[in-house]
DRENNULUM-458094 format. One record per residue (C-alpha): residue in one letter; y, z, x. Coordinates in steps of 0.25 Angstrom, whole numbers, plus 5000, padded with zeros to 4 digits. Layout:
A,Y,Z,X
...
//
This chain:
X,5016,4941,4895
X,5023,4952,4889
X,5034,4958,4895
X,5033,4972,4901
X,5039,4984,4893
X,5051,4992,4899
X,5050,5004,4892
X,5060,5014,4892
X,5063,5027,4884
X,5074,5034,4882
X,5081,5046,4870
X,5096,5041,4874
X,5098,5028,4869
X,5109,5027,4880
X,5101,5029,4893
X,5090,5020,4885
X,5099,5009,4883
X,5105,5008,4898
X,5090,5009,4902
X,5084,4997,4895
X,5097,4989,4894
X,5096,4990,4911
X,5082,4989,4911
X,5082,4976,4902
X,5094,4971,4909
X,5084,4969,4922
X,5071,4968,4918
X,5070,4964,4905
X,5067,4948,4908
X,5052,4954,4911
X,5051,4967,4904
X,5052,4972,4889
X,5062,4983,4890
X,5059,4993,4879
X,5067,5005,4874
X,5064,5018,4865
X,5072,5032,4863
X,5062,5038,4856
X,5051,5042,4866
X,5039,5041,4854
X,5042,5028,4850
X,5044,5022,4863
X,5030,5030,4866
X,5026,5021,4853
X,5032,5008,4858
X,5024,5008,4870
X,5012,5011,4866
X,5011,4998,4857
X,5017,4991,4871
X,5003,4997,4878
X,4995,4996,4866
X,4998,4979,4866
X,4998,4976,4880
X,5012,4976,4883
X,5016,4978,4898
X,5022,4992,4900
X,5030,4991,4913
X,5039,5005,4912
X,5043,5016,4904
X,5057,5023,4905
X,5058,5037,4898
X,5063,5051,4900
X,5050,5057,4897
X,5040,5060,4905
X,5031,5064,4897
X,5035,5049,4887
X,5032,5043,4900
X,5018,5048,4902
X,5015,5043,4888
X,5019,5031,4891
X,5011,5032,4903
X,4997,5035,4895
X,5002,5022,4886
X,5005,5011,4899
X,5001,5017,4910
X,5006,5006,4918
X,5018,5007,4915
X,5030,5012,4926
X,5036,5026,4921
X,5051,5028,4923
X,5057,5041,4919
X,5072,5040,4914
X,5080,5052,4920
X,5095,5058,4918
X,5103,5061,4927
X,5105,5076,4926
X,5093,5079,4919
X,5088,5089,4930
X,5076,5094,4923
X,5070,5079,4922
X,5068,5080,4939
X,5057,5090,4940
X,5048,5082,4930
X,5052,5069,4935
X,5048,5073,4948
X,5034,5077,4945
X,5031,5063,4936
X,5036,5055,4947
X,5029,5064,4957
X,5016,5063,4949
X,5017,5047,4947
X,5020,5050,4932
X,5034,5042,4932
X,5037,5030,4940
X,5049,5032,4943
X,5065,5038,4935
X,5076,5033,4931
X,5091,5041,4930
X,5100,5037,4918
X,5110,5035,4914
X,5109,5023,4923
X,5122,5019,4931
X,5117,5005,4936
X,5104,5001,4934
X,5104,4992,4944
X,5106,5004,4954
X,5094,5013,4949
X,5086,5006,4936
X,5081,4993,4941
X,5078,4995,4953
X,5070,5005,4951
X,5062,4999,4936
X,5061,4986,4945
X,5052,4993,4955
X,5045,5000,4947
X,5043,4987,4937
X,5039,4979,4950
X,5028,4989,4952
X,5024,4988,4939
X,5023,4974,4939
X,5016,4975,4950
X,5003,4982,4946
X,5004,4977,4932
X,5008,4962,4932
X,4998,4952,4937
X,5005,4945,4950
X,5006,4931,4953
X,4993,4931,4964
X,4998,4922,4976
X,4986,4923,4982
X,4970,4923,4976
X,4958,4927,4982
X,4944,4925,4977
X,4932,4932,4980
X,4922,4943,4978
X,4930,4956,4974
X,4922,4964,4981
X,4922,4958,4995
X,4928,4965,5004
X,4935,4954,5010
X,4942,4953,4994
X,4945,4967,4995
X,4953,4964,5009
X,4961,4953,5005
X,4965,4958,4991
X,4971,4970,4997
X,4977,4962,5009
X,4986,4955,4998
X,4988,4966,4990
X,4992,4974,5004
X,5001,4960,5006
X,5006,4963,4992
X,5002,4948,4989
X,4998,4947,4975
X,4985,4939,4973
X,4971,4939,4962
X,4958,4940,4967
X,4947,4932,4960
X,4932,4936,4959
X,4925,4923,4967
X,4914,4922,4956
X,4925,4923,4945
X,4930,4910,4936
X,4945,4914,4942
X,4938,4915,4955
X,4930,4902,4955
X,4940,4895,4949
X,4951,4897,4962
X,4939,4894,4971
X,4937,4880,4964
X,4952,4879,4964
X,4953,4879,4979
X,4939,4873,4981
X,4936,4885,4989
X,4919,4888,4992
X,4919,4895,5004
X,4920,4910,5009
X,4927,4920,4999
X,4937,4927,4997
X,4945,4916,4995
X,4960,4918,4996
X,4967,4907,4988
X,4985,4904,4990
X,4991,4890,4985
X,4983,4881,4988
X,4975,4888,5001
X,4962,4895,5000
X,4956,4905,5011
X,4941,4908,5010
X,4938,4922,5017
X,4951,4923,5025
X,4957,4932,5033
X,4968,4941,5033
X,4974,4932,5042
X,4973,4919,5035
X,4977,4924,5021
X,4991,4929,5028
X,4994,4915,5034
X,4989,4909,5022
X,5001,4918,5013
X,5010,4914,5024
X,5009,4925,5035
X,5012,4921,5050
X,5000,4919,5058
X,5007,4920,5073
X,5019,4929,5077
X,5033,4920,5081
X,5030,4924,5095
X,5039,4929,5105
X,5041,4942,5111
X,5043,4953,5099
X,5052,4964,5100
X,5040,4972,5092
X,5027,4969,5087
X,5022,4980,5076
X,5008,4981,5074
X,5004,4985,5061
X,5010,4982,5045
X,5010,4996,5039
X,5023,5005,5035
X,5023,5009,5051
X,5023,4994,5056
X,5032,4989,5045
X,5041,4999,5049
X,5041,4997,5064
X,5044,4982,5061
X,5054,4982,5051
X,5061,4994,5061
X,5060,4985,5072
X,5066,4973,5067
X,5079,4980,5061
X,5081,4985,5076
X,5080,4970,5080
X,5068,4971,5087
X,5060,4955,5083
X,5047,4961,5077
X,5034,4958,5073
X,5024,4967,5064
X,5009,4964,5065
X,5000,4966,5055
X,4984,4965,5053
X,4985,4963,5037
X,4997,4965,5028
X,5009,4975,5030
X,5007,4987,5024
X,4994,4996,5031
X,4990,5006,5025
X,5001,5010,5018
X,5000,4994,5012
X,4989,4999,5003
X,4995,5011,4996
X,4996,5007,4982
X,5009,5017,4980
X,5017,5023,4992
X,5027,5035,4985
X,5031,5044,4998
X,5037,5033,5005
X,5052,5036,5007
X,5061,5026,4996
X,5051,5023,4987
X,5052,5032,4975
X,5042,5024,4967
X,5032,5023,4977
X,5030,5009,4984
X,5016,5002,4987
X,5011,5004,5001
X,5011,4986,5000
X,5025,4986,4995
X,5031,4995,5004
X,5024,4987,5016
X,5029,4972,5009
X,5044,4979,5007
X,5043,4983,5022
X,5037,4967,5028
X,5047,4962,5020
X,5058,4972,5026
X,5054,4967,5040
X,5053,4953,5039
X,5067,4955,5033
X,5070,4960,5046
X,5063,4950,5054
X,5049,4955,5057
X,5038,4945,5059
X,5023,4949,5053
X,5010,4944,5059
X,5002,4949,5048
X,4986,4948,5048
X,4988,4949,5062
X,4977,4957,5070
X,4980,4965,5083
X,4972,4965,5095
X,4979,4971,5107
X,4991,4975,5114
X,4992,4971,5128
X,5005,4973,5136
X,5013,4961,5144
X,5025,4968,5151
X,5034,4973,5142
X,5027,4965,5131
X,5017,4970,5122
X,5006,4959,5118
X,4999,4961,5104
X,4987,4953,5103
X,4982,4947,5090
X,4968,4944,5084
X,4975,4931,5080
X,4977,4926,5093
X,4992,4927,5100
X,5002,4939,5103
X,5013,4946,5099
X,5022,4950,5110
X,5033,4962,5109
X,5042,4971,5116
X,5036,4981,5109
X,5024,4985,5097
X,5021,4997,5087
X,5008,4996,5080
X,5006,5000,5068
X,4994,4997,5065
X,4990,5010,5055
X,4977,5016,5052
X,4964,5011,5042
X,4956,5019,5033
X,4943,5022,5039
X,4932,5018,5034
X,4920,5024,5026
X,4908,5027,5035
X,4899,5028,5022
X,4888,5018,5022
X,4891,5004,5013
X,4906,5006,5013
X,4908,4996,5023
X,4900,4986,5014
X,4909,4992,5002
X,4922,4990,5008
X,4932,4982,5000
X,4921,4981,4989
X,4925,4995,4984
X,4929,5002,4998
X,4940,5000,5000
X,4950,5006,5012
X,4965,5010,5008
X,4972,5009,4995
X,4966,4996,4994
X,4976,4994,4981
X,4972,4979,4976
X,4959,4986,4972
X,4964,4994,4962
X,4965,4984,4950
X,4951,4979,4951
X,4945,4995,4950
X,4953,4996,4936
X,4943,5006,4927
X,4934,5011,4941
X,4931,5022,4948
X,4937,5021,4963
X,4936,5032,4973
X,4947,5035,4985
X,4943,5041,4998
X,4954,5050,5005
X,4966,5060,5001
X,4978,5054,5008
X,4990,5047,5002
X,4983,5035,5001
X,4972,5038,4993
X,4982,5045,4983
X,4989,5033,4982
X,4976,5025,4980
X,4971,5035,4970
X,4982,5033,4963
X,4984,5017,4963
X,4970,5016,4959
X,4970,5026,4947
X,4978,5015,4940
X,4965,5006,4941
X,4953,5015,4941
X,4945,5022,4933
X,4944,5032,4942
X,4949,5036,4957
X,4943,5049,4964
X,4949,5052,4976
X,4938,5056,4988
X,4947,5067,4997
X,4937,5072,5007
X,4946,5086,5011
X,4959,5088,5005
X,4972,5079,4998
X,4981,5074,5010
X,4990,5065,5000
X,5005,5066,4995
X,5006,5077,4983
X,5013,5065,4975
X,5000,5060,4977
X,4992,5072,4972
X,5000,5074,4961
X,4999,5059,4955
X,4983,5058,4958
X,4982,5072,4948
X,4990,5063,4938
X,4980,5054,4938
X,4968,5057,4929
X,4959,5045,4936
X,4961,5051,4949
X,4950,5062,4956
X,4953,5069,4968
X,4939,5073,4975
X,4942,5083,4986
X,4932,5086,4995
X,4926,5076,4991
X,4921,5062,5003
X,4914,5049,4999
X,4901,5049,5004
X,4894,5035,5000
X,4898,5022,4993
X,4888,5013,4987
X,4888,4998,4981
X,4883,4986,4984
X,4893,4974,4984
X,4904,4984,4979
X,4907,4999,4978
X,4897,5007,4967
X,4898,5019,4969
X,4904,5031,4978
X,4897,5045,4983
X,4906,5057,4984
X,4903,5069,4990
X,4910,5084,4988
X,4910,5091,5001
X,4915,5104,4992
X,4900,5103,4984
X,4893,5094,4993
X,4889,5086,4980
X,4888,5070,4982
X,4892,5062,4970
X,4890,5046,4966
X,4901,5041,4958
X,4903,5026,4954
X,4915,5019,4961
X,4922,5006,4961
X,4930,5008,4974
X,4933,5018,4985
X,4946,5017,4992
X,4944,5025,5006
X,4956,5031,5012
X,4953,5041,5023
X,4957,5041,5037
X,4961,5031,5045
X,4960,5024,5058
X,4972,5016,5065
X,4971,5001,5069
X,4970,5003,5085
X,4958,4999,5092
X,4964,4987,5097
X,4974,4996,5104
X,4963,5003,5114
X,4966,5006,5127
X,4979,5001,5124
X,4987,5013,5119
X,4983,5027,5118
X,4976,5033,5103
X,4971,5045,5100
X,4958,5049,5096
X,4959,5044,5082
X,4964,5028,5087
X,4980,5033,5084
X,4990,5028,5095
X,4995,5037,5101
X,5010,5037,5104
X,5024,5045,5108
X,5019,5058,5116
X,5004,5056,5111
X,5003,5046,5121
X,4998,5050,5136
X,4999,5044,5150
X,4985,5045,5153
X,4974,5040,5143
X,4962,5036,5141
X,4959,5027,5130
X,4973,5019,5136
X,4982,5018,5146
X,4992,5030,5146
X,5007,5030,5145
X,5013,5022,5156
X,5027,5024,5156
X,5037,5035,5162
X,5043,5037,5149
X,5035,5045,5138
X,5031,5037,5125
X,5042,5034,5115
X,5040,5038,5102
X,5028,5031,5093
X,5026,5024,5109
X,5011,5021,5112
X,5005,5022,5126
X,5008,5007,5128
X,5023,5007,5130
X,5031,5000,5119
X,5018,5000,5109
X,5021,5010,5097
X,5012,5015,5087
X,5017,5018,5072
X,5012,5024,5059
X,4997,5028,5058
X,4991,5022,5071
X,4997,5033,5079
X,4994,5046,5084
X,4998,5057,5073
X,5005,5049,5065
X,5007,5054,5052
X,5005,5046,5039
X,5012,5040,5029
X,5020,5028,5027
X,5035,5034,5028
X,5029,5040,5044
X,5025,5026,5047
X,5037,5018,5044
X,5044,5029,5052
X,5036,5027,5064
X,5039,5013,5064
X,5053,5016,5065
X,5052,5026,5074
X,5044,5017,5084
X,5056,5007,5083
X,5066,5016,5087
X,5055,5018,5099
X,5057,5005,5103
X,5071,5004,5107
X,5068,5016,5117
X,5055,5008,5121
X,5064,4995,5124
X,5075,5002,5130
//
């Protein structure tokens, strides 16, 4: 395979021999460095790199507006603006190009060490690129009919796992082919690793098959955290650097909601953005470092109480026994109460970002239900793949301006205000969607290949009934929301009042979107998680 193409562009022949002489230095075993002063004939050169093929992974330049030709010539290549230092008058439109997703990222010259500022910041964008642009080696397979919905679940289980696998059409020669292979007739989809295949399995039996735990150590745990998402990942890893001997428990893979959010750029630290996936592997990996134990796939039942223990009872079978819990177990979009969308779901409805999707819709027409960060953050993953993507808002924008600004970028992308999705219709996939306009009342049909529904959301409590207190909505409520008398469970029992984040079951905390008026957001999750720990030193005393 040809070697990617560094590109980079530059009218001083000094600054533009430090910057590919560095960049060479470093990356040029696995990329082609190449290097122009004159903007046009750089412009020339990489046209005829596009034109035959050839991998564009970045382009370096001062100009914008050379960068956005590039852009029109290899849109999948990485942007990096070159920058003085002391040229003020760069900062206003650098600002707004990186605002509006038209740079990825800037480079100051003339560089000092490269190894301080240059590669670390060209090796993350050029992971990223690699990424989405170079076929990874699959460690797992999974064969079946794409539009199952049972396909649908497990492909974005491992993308959400950030475990790269391919999917193989059951009835295709590749397909038929690894079936014979592993002499496997029985019930699809089949998940294949080494030497094992899986037909039909659970979540469950594809995590112990990858090497997941399927019990807990045992023993008495200082703290049990219920839930994988940014506000469980944080409780854990907080918890552990106290000292406190941990275990997290998740239903799926780490990550939540937040897991499935294809780019993440409001999150403190992260100036490039980072993958709602990534962000959740970076924060497993940060916690196991500090000695966290994960039951993942592991269902929660109940809660039950044994002195100054608390009991978490799994679907499984066996307990997990602590000194103290936080759940974390987040919220779900709700679903569509629209006639055949159950039937549809997962062979063209689909419930998040729902990011391994996007490749297979290349050159369709997908539709996005809701106006929040994560349907701007679909909207625009998806506009890389799709034909088309029109954004259903039922009232009014809610998501980040960043946000706004990108999606007007984008010409592939239409915002429908006042606009709800009224009827969804196919037999064994998605066909077609119907719109309607409260503002004209007019009701349209429009071919679709997928609708991707963010809207609402409920949390994961109902096997918490009668044991703590929720509002009317299912929320736990906690800190001073919670009462001594209740009906729907027992009341606060203590002399003290509720610590902070404290449910109405002593030493039981809820974090992040499960409770009560919490507001949203991944950076408000993590710091209910560590806020929680802090509770717990007063709640042990």
């Amino acid at each position: 395979m040809t070697e990617p193409i560094l590109f980079v562009v530059h009218d001083d022949s000094e600054s533009l021999a430090a910057v590919a002489t560095a960049l060479e230095r470093r990356f040029g075993p696995d990329y082609r460095v190449l290097a122009d002063h004159d903007p046009a004939a750089a412009l020339h050169r990489l046209d005829e790199a596009c034109a035959s093929g050839e991998p564009v992974a970045l382009v370096m330049a001062r100009s914008l507006d050379w960068l956005a030709s590039a852009h029109d010539l290899c849109p999948k290549a990485a942007r990096c603006v070159i920058i003085g230092y002391g040229e003020g008058e760069s900062y206003a439109p650098l600002r707004r190009a990186l605002v509006m997703g038209q740079v990825d990222s800037f480079l100051l010259t003339p560089l000092t060490d490269p190894e301080e500022r240059l590669y670390p910041v060209i090796g993350e964008i050029l992971a990223r690129w690699s990424r989405g642009a170079r076929p990874r080696v699959p460690i797992v397979r999974i064969v079946g009919d794409r539009w199952a919905r049972r396909c649908h679940e497990l492909r974005d289980l491992l993308d959400r796992a950030s475990v790269p696998y391919e999917f193989h059409a059951h009835d295709g020669d590749e397909g038929r082919a690894y079936l014979d292979r592993v002499h496997h007739a029985g019930p699809l989809p089949a998940v294949l690793f080494r030497n094992r295949c899986l037909g039909d399995p659970t979540n469950a039996e594809v995590a112990r098959m990858l090497g997941a735990g399927a019990h807990a150590e045992g023993g008495l745990y200082d703290l049990a955290v219920i839930g994988g998402g940014p506000a469980g990942l944080s409780a854990a890893v907080y918890g552990a650097a106290d000292g406190l001997r941990t275990i997290l428990i998740e239903r799926q893979v780490v990550g939540g909601q937040a897991g499935s959010s294809s780019m993440i750029r409001n999150y403190l630290g992260f100036p490039r953005g980072i993958t709602g996936a990534e962000l959740a592997a970076r924060a497993q990996e940060q916690a196991v470092s500090l000695g966290v134990e994960f039951l993942l796939t592991s269902e929660v039942t109940g809660l039950e109480t044994d002195g100054a223990e608390r009991v978490v009872l799994l679907a499984e079978g066996g307990e997990v026994r602590a000194r103290a819990l936080i759940i974390a177990t987040g919220v779900s979009y709700n679903r569509l109460e629209l006639d055949g969308a159950d039937a549809l779901h997962g062979k063209g409805v689909f419930y998040g970002g729902a990011t391994a999707e996007a490749p297979a819709l290349a050159g369709r027409d997908v539709f996005i239900v809701g106006g929040g960060n994560s349907a701007g953050q679909a909207a625009t993953h998806l506009a890389r793949y799709a034909a088309s993507v029109t954004v259903l808002v039922r009232r009014s924008l809610t998501m980040s301006d960043y946000l706004v600004r990108q999606i007007r970028q984008m010409p592939n992308i239409d915002i429908r205000l006042d606009t709800e999705l009224c009827g969804v219709e196919g037999r064994s996939r998605l066909e077609a969607v119907r719109i309607r306009s409260s503002a004209t009342g007019t009701t349209e049909r429009l071919d679709a290949a997928a609708v991707f529904v963010m809207i609402g959301a409920g949390p994961h409590t109902g096997w918490l009934e009668k044991i703590v207190q929720r509002d009317e909505r299912d929320h736990i409520l906690t800190g001073r929301h919670v009462t001594r008398e209740s009906e729907g469970a027992p009341g606060w029992p203590e002399a003290r009042e509720p610590l902070t984040l404290e449910t109405s079951l002593p030493g039981v905390f809820a974090v992040g979107d499960v409770r009560h008026r919490s507001p949203r957001g991944v950076a408000a999750a993590v710091a209910d998680g560590a806020v929680a720990v802090r509770s717990l030193w007063d709640y042990f005393g």
